[in-house]
C-alpha positions in Angstrom: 0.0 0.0 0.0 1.3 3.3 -1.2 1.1 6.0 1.6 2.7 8.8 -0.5 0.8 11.7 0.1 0.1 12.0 -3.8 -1.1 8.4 -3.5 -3.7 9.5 -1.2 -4.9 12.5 -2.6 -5.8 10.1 -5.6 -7.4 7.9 -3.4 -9.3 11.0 -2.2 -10.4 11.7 -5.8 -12.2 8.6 -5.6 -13.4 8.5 -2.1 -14.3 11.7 -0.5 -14.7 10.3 2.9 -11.5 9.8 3.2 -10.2 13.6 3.2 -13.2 13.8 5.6 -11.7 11.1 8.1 -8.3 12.5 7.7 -9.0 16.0 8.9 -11.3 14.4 11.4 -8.0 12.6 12.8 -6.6 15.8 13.0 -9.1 17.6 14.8 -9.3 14.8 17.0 -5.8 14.9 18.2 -5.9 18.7 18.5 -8.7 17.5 21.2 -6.3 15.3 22.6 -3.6 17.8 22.8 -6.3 20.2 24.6 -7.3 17.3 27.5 -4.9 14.4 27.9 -1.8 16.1 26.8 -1.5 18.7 29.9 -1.6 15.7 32.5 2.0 15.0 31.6 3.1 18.3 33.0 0.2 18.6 35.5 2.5 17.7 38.2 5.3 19.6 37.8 3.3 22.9 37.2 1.3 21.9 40.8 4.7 21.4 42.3 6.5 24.8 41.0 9.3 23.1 39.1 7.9 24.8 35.4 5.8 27.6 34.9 2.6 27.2 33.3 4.7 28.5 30.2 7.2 25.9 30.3 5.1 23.5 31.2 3.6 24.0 27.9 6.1 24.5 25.3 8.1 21.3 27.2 5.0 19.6 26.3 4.6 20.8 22.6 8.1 20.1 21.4 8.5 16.2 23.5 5.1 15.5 22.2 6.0 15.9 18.8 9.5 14.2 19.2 7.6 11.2 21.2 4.9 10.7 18.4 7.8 10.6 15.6 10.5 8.8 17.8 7.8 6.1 19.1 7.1 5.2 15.6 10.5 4.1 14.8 10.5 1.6 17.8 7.7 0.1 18.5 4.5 0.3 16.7 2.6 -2.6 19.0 -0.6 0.3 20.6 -0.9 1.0 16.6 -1.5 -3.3 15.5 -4.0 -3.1 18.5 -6.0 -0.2 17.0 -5.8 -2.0 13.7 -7.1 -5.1 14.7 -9.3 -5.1 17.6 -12.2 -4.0 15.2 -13.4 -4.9 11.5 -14.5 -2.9 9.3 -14.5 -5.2 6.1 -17.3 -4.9 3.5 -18.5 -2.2 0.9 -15.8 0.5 0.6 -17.8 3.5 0.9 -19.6 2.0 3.8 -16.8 1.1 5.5 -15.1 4.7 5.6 -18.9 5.9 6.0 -18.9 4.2 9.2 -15.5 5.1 10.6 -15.9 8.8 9.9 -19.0 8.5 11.9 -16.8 6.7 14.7 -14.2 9.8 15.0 -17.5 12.6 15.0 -18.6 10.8 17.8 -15.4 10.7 19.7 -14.9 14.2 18.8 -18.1 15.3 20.6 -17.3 13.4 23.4 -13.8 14.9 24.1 -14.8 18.8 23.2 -17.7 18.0 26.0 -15.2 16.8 28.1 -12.9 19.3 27.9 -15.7 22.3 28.1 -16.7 20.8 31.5 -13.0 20.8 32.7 -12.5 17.2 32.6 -9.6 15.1 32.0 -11.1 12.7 29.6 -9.9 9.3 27.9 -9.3 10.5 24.1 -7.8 7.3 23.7 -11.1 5.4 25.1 -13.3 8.0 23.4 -11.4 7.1 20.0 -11.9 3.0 20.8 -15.7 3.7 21.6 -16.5 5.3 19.3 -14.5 3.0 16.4 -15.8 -0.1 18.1 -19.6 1.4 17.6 -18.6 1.9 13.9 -17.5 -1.5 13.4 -21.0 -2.7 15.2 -23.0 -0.9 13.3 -20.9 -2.2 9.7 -20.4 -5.5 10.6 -22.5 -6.8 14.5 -21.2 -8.0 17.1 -18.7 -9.7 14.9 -17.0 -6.3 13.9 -15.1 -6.4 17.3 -12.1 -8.4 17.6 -12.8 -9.6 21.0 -9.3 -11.1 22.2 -7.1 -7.7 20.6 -10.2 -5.3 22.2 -9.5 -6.9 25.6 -5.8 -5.0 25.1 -8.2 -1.6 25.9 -9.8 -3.6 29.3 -6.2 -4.9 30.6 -4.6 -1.3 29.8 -7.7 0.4 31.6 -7.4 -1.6 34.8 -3.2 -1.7 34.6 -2.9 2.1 34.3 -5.4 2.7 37.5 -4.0 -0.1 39.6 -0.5 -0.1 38.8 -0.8 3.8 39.1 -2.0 4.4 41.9 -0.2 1.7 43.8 3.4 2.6 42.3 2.2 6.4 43.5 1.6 5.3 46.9 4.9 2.9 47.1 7.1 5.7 45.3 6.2 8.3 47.5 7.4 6.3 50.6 10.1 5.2 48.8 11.4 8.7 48.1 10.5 9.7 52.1 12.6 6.7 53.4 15.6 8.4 50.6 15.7 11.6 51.4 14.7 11.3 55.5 18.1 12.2 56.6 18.9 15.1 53.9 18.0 18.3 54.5 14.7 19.0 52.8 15.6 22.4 51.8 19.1 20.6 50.4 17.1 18.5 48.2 14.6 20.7 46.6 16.9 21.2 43.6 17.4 17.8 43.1 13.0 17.2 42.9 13.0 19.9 40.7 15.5 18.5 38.2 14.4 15.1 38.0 10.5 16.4 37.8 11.4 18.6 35.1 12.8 15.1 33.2 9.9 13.5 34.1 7.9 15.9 32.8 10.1 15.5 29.5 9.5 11.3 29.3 5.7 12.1 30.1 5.6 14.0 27.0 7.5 12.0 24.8 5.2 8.7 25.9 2.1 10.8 25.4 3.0 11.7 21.8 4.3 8.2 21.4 1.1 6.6 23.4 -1.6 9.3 21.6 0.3 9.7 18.4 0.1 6.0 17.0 -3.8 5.5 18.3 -5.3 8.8 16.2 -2.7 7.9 13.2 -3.7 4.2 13.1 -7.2 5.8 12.2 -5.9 7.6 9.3 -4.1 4.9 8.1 -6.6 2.5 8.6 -9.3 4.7 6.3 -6.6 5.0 3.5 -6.5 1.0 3.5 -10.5 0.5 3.6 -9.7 3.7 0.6 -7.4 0.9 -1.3 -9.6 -2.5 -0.2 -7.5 -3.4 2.0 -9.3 -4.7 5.4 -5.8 -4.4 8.0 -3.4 -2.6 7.3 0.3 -3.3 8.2 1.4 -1.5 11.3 5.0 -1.4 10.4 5.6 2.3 9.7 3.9 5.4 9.3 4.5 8.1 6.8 6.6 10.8 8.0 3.9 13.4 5.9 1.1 12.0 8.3 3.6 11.7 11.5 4.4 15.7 11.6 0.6 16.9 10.8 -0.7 14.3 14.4 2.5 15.8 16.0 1.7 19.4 15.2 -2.0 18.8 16.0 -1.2 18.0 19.4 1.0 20.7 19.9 -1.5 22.9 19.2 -4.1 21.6 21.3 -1.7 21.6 24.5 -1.2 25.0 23.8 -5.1 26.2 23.5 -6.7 23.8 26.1 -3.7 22.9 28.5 -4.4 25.5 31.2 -7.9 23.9 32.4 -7.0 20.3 32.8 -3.6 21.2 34.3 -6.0 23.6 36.8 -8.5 20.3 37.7 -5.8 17.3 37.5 -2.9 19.2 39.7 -4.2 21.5 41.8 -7.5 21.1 42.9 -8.0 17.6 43.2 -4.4 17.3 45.6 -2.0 19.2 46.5 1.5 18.1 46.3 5.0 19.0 47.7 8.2 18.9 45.5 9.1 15.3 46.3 5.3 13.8 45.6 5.2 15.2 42.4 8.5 13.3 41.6 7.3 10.3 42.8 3.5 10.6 40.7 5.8 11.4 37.8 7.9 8.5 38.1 4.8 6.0 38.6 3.1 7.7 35.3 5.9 7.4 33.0 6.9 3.4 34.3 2.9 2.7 33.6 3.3 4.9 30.5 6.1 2.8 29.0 5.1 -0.3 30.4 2.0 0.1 28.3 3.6 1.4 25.1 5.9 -1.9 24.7 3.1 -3.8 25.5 0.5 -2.6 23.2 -2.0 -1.5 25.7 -3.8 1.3 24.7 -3.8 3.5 27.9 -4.5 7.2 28.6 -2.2 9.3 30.0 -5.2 11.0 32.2 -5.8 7.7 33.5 -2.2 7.3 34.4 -1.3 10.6 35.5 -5.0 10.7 37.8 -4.2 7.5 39.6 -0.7 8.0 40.3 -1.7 11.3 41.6 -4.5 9.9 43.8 -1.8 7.0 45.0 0.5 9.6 46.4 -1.9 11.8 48.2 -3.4 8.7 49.7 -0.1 7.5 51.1 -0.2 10.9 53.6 -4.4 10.5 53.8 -7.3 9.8 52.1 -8.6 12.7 53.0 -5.5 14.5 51.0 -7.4 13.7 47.8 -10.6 15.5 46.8 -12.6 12.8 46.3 -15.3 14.8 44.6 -13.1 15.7 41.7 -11.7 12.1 41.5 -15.5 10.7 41.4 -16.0 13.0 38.5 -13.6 12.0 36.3 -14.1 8.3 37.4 -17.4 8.6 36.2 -16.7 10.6 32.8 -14.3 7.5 32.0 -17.4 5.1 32.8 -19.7 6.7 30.1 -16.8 6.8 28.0 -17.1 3.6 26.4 -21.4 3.5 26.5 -21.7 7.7 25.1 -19.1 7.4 22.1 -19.9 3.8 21.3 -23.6 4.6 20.9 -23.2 7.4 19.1 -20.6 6.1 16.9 -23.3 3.5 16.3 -26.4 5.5 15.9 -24.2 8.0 13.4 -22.8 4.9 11.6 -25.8 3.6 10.7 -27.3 7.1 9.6 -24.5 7.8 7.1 -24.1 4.6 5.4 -27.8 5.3 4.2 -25.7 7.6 2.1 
């Protein structure tokens, strides 16, 4: 399969939709950039290791070196995207029904981010492809043994993150007990600003291959193809996702760094380390695996982990509840209305 861009635009020629579902991956990882993005530097904003500033513009350039750099390792989250659904059947149909999938998922995420929440793009984007692939093909459009990736990575990043948060933190504690706490500030501060540097670079990497698999996946259905082969992207295709979630950090970063970082718990220098370090071990962890995992999930429970080693009653639970719950209706909201949307435009 040719993924020149002049090969596509002639594919385009012949099938509309798929310009459509190409600018709708775009827009959907300038959504991403606005509300999963900023939870990599979340933390070390909270903290007061980078200004909101820095924060930001650490986050647009390791992004965009994460989504690139990613690619040329390990492409294992993209073969999950490609086959945990299937989308085989009439052409136009087929990219009919996965352009209603990313509308859907788009909707989701601006609402989302409008109310201030740190929302799943990644589970918004599997919703709302698996109710494409439903409405295409049944039940038998879902790949049911690669789609259990999505359940393992959802209860691996909130377990494993919030118990490496709460064992980090102590670990760091029982470190630093006899050093001077004013002596070691410097030392947090560097090593959460590098975090902050391998969050970005594994949310481009994580983020990056799930929105480009969708492109690529629409130019295959474009050329007949029914999976394609996960072995490279182009590198025309690689810098428009990387710029797109640039972007959307820039615009929409201040209001999820606000509700992640510094209303739902407030952390000292050394707690932000630890969250950090548990977010990017989960972050990576995942990434190798092929899980596909959001960094708000990741970031969130870490977070919750290490105020809950002081207290629970260090974390607002009110907050935490709320996003919990936005992540529940994740999966029924984009699904059904990738479904319902599906099914409306391939009367067309």
């Amino acid at each position: 399969m040719d993924l020149s861009l002049m090969a596509i635009l002639s594919q385009v020629a012949a099938y509309p939709a798929l310009a459509i579902i190409i600018v709708l991956v775009i827009i959907v990882t300038l959504v991403s950039g606005a509300t999963d993005a900023p939870n990599a530097i979340a933390t070390a904003v909270s903290t007061r290791c980078l200004t909101v500033t820095q924060a930001l513009w650490l986050a647009a350039v390791f992004n965009f070196i994460g989504l690139v750099g990613m690619t040329y390792i390990s492409t294992a989250v993209a073969h999950t995207m490609f086959s945990m659904v299937d989308f085989s059947g009439d052409t136009h149909q087929a990219l009919m029904a996965l352009m209603a999938a990313m509308i859907g998922a788009i909707l989701w995420g601006v609402f989302c981010w409008w109310r201030g929440i740190p929302a799943s793009k990644s589970h918004s984007l599997i919703a709302g492809i698996t109710g494409g692939a439903i409405a295409m093909n049944g039940l038998s459009g879902v790949i049911v043994g690669e789609w259990m990736k999505v359940i393992y990575g959802m209860v691996f990043s909130l377990v494993a993150g919030f118990l490496l948060g709460w064992a980090m933190v102590k670990l760091v504690e029982v470190a630093f007990s006899r050093i001077n706490r004013r002596s070691s500030r410097g030392v947090f501060v560097v090593v959460q600003d590098i975090c902050a540097i391998a969050l970005s670079f594994l949310h481009g990497a994580q983020d990056g291959q799930k929105f480009m698999s969708i492109a690529v996946l629409g130019i295959a259905l474009a050329f007949g193809i029914e999976e394609p082969n996960s072995a490279g992207f182009p590198l025309w295709l690689m810098i428009t996702c990387s710029v797109a979630i640039s972007v959307g950090t820039f615009l929409g970063g201040k209001r999820i760094i606000k509700s992640v970082a510094m209303d739902m718990v407030k952390l000292e220098k050394y707690q932000g380390v630890a969250a950090s370090i548990s977010t990017v071990v989960t972050l990576f962890v995942s990434s190798m695996t092929g899980m596909p995992v959001s960094t708000s999930h990741c970031s969130t429970s870490a977070i919750m982990g290490v105020g809950a080693s002081k207290s629970v009653r260090k974390v607002n639970w009110d907050i935490a509840k709320g996003m919990v719950s936005a992540w529940v209706l994740t999966f029924p909201a984009c699904g059904l209305i990738g479904f319902l949307l599906a099914k409306v435009f391939m009367l067309f």
